[in-house]
N, C-alpha and C positions, 0 to 999 in steps of 0.2 A: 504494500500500500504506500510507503514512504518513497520507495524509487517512484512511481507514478505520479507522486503529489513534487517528487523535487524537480520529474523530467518535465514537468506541466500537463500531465495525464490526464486532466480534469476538462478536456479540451478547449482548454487555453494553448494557444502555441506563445510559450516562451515564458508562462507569468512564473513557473517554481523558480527558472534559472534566474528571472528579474529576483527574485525574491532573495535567492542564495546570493546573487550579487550586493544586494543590499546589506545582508545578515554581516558580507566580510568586509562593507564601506564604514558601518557601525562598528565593529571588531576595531578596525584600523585606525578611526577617528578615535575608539578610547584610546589605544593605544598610545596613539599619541598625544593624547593631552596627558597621558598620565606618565610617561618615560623622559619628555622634553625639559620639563620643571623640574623634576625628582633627579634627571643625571646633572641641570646646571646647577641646582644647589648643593648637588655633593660635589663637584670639582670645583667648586668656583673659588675656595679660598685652601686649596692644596698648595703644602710645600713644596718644594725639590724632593725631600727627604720622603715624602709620600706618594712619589710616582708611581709605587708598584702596588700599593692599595688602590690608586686611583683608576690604575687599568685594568685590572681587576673588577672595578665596580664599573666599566664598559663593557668586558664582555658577559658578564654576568646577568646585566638588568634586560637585553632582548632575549635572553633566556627563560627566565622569569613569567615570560606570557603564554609561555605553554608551546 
């Protein structure tokens, strides 16, 4: 029943895939409200001496989203 409601089986031609496109525009917009602020407050007042915690906490946080 799900593969037909995502292929747009309902005969709709195209509305599941608008739909799925949508689900990953909403995905993508949290995403980035919430990665953008959160990585420039962590690096914003790093030392020298903190460089390897800081890159660290770059490759770490797009993991973070699953």
């Amino acid at each position: 029943m799900w593969g037909r409601v995502a292929a747009g089986g309902d005969g709709d031609s195209g509305g599941g895939l608008y739909m799925v496109f949508m689900v990953f525009a909403v995905i993508g917009a949290g995403m980035a409200l919430r990665f953008s602020p959160t990585l420039t407050g962590v690096l914003a007042n790093i030392r020298p001496e903190g460089a390897a915690d800081a890159s660290d906490v770059l490759v770490t946080s797009p993991n973070s989203a699953g």
